[in-house]
C-alpha positions in Angstrom: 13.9 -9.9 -11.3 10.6 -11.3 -10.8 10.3 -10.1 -7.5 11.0 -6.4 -8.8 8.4 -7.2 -11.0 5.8 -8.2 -8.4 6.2 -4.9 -6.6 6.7 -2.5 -9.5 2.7 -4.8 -10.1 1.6 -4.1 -6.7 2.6 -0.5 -6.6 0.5 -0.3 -10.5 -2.7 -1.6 -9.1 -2.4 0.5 -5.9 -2.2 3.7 -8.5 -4.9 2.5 -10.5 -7.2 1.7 -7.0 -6.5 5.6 -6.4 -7.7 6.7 -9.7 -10.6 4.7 -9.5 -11.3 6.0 -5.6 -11.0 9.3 -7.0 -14.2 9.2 -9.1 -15.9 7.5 -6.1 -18.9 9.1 -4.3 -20.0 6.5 -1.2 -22.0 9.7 0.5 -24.3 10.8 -2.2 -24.2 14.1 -0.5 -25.4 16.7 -3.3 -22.9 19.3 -3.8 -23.9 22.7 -3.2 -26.0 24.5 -5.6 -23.5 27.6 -6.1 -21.0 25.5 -8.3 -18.7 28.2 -10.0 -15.2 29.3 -8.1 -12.5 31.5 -8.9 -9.6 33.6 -8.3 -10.6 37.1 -7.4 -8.5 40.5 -6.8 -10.4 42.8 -4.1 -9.8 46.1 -5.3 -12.0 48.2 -2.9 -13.1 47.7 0.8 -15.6 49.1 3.1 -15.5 48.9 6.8 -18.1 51.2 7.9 -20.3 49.1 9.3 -17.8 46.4 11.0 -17.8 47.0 15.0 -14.4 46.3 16.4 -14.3 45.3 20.5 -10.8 45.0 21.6 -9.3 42.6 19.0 -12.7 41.0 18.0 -14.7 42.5 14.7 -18.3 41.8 14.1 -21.0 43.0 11.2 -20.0 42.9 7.8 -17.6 43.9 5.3 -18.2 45.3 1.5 -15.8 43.9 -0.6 -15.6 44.7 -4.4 -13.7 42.3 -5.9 -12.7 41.7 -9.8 -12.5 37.8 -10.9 -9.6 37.1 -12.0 -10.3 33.9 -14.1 -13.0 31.9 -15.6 -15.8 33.1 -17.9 -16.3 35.8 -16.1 -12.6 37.0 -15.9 -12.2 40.7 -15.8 -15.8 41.8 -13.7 -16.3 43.2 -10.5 -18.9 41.1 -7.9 -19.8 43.0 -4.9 -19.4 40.5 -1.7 -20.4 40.8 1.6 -18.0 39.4 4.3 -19.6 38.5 7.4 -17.7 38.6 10.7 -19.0 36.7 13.9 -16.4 37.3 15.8 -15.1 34.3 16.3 -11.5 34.4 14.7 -10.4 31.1 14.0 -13.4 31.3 11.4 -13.3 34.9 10.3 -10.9 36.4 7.9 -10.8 39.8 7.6 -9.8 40.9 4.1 -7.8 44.5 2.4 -7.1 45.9 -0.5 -5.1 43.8 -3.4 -5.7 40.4 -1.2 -6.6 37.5 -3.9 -9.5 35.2 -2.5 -11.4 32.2 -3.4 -14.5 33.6 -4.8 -17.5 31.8 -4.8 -21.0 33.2 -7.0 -24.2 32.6 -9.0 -24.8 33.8 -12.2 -27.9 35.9 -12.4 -29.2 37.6 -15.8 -25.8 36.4 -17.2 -24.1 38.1 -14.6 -22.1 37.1 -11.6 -23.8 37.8 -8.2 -24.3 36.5 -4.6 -20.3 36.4 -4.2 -19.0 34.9 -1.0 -15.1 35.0 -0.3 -13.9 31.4 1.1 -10.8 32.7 2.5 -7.7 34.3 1.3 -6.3 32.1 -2.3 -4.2 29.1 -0.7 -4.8 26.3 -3.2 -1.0 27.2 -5.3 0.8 27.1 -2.4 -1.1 24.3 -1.2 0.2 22.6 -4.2 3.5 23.9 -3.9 4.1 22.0 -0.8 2.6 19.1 -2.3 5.5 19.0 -5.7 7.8 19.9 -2.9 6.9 17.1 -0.6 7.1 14.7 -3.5 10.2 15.9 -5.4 12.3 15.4 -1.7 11.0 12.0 -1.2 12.0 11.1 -5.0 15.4 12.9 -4.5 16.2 11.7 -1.1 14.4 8.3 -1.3 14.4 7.6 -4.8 12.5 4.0 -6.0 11.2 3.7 -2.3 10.1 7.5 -2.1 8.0 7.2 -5.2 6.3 4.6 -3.3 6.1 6.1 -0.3 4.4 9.1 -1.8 1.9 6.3 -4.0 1.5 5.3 -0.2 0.5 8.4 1.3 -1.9 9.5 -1.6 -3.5 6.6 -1.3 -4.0 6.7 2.6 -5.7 10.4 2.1 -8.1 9.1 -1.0 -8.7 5.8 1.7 -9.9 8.2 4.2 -11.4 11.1 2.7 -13.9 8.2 0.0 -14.2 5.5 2.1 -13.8 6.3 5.7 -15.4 9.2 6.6 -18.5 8.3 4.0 -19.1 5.1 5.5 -19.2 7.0 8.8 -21.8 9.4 7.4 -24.0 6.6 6.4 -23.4 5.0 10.0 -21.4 2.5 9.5 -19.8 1.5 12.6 -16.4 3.5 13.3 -14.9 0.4 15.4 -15.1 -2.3 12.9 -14.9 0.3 9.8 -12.1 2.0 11.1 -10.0 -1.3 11.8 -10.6 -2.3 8.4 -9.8 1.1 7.3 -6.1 0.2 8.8 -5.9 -3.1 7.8 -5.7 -1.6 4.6 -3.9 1.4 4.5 -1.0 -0.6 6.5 -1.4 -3.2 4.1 -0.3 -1.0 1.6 2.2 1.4 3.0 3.9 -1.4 4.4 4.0 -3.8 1.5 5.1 -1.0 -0.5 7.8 0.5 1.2 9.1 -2.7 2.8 7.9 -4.6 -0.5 6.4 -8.3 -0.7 8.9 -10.1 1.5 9.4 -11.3 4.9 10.1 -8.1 6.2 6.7 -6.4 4.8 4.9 -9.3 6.4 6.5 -8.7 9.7 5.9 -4.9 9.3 2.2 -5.5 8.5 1.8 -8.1 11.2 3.1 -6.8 14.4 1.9 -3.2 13.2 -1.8 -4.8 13.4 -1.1 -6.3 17.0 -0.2 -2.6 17.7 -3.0 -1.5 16.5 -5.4 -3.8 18.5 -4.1 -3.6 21.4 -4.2 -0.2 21.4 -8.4 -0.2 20.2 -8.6 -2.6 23.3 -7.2 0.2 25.1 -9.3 3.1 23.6 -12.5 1.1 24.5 -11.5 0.1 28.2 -10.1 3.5 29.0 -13.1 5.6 27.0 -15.3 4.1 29.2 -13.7 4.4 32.5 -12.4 8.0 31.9 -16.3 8.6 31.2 -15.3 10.6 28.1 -17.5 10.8 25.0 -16.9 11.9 20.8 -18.3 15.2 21.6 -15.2 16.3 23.8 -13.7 16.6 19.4 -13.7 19.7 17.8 -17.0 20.6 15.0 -18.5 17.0 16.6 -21.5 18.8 18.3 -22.0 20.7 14.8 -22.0 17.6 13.3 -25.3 16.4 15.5 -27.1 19.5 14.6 -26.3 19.6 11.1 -28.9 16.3 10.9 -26.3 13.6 11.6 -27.5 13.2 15.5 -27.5 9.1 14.9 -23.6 9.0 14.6 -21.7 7.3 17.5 -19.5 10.4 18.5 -17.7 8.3 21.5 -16.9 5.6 19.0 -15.7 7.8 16.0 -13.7 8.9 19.1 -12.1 5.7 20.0 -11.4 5.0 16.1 -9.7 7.8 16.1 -7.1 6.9 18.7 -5.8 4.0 16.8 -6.2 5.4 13.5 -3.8 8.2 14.8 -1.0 6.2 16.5 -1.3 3.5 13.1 1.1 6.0 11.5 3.7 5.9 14.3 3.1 2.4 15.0 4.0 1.3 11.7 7.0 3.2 11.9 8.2 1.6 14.7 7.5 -1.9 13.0 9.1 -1.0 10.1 12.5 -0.2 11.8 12.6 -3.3 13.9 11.7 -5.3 10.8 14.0 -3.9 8.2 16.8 -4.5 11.2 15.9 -8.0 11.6 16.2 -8.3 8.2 19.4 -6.9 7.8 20.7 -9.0 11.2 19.5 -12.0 9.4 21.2 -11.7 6.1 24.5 -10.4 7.7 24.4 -13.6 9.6 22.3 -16.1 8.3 23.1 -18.9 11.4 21.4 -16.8 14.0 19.2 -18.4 16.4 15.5 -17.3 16.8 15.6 -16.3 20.4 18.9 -14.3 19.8 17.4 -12.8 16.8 14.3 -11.8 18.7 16.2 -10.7 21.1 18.9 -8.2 18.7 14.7 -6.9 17.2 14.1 -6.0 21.0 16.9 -3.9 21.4 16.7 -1.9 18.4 12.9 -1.3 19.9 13.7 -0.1 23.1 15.9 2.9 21.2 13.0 3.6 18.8 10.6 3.6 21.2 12.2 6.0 23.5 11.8 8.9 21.1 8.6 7.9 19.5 6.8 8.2 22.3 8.1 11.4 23.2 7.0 12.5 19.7 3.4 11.4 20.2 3.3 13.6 23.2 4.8 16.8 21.2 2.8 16.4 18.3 -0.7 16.3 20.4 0.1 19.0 22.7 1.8 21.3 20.0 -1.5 21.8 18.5 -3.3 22.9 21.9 -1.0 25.2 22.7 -3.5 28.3 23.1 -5.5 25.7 25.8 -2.6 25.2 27.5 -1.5 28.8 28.2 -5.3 29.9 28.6 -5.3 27.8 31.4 -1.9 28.6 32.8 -3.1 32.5 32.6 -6.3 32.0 34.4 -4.1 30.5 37.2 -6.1 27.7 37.5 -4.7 24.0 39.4 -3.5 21.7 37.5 -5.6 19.5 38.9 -8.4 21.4 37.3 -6.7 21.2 33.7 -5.9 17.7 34.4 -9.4 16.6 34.8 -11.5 18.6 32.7 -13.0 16.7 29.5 -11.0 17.4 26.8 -7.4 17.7 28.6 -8.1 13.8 29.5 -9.4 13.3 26.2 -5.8 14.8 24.8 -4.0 12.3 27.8 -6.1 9.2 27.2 -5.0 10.0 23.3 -1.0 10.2 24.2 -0.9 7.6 26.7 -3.0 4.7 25.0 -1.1 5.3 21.6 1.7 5.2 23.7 0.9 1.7 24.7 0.5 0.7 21.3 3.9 1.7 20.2 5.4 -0.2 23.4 4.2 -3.1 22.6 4.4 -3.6 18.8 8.2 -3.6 19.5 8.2 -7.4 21.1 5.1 -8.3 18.6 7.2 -7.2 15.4 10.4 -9.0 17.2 8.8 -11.7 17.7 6.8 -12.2 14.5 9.7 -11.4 12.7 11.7 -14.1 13.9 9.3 -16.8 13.7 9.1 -15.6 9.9 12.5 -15.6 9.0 13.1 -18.8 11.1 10.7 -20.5 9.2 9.7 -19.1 6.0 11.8 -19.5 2.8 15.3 -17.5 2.3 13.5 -15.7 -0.6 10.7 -14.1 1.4 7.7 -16.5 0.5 6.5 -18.8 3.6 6.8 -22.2 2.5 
């Protein structure tokens, strides 16, 4: 009973840490001056002016659009959509379309409207109850803290992290920290406050290490640098040009295989676990050595799905490439496809080898810590 207690505790002062990171501000950064949002319906459009080439439109747009809540609820704002022709920025709008309206107020009046894209926020938040309600249903006690687990990693990184970076912290250092933390929590969580969360947290952290080793030596060899990252460069010239873009880079390389990393710790531990209390007279090295081979079968898919999930999302480079007809010895050595192979490779490295760390830490810990999960 008390050690249901201890993590039903644990799992209160991790909700109670996100409350209190939610009211947070480490950047200071003053929000901008045109505070009021709403829903708006856009009930007349003019495209006189916008110049279409091909499948690119430029110029502007004349929406009217009537608010459809707040204090203003029920008026019309006039808003001027400007298209640069870029079109993973611009959204071009019609008739009955509901955006996120953004305005002054002017003589009591709304005015100087700007649309910030088509109204996503309820489904956002849709997928969010949905997300939640089939890790509670499927999961149950350990989904409710796997969800406290992944708010918490998103409030970790979006008030801590990325202000600290912002006020130049150093991404190495910060970002390990950052980890340490987040694995800390997912993995005492959802493996609880045992011998098996230790091993978890441990070997995942060797993982992680090893593969920031790897992220520095190979960063530097490769020649690569931060700005190789999509919106970095706008960073610079937004007045942040003090920020260490190559090592924000290299944090982010461990911070990305962390996730996968402690996924493969966790499987290796929770079967060392159940290997040790199915039969409790196991010796260390043939403990170690079952851990191993339920590593080599995680491992042969996860590393597969480190290479899906980063090339998935460049799949427009890939076939831009392909249709130009150029080598692929060209794609394979321009900045940003090594960037994307450095990134696989190296977190691939980390996930090989935090199989034999979490094997191995796990049976020196249930070899030589107490039966009830506490080290004696």
């Amino acid at each position: 009973m008390s050690h249901i207690r201890r993590e039903w505790l644990f799992s209160i002062v991790i909700a109670i840490i996100c409350m209190g990171l939610w009211f947070l501000d480490l950047s200071q950064i003053p929000q901008s001056t045109r505070g009021l949002h709403c829903r708006g319906r856009i009930t007349a459009v003019d495209n006189s002016r916008v110049r279409v080439n091909l499948i690119v439109r430029t110029e502007n747009q004349f929406l009217t659009v009537r608010l459809l809540d707040g204090p203003y609820k029920g008026q019309e704002i006039s808003i001027t959509n400007m298209l640069t022709g870029k079109m993973e920025l611009d959204e071009f709008y019609e008739v009955d379309g509901v955006v996120l309206v953004e305005y002054d107020v002017v003589d009591g009046k709304p005015s100087h409207g700007l649309a910030r894209g088509y109204y996503r926020l309820h489904l956002e938040l849709i997928l969010i109850c949905l997300f939640a309600a089939l890790l509670l249903v499927t999961a149950g006690v350990t989904g409710l803290k796997a969800m406290l687990s992944f708010v918490f990693s998103a409030i970790v990184l979006w008030k801590l992290f990325f202000p600290l970076l912002l006020k130049n912290y150093p991404p190495l250092s910060t970002g390990l920290i950052i980890v340490a933390v987040l694995i800390a929590v997912v993995t005492f969580s959802v493996g609880g406050l045992n011998r098996r969360g230790l091993a978890t947290f441990m070997g995942s952290m060797l993982g992680v290490l090893m593969t920031c080793g790897l992220a520095v030596w190979f960063v530097h060899l490769f020649r690569l640098h931060g700005a190789v990252r999509p919106f970095a460069e706008t960073l610079l010239y937004s007045g942040y040009y003090y920020l260490n873009l190559t090592d924000m880079f290299i944090a982010s390389i461990f911070i990305a295989s962390s996730g996968a990393i402690m996924d493969v710790a966790m499987d290796i531990a929770a079967s060392m676990d159940e290997i040790k209390n199915s039969h409790p007279q196991i010796g260390l090295i043939e403990h170690i050595q079952s851990g191993l081979r339920v590593g080599r079968a995680v491992i042969g898919t996860m590393t597969t799905t480190l290479l899906l999930a980063y090339s998935s999302s460049h799949i427009a480079m890939f076939l831009l490439f392909i249709a130009k007809g150029l080598p692929s010895s060209n794609i394979l050595n321009a900045p940003f496809v090594a960037a994307e192979v450095l990134n696989i490779l190296v977190g691939s490295f980390g996930l090989i080898t935090v199989a034999p760390f979490t094997a191995a830490v796990a049976g020196l810990l249930y070899k030589y810590c107490g039966q009830q999960g506490r080290c004696v």
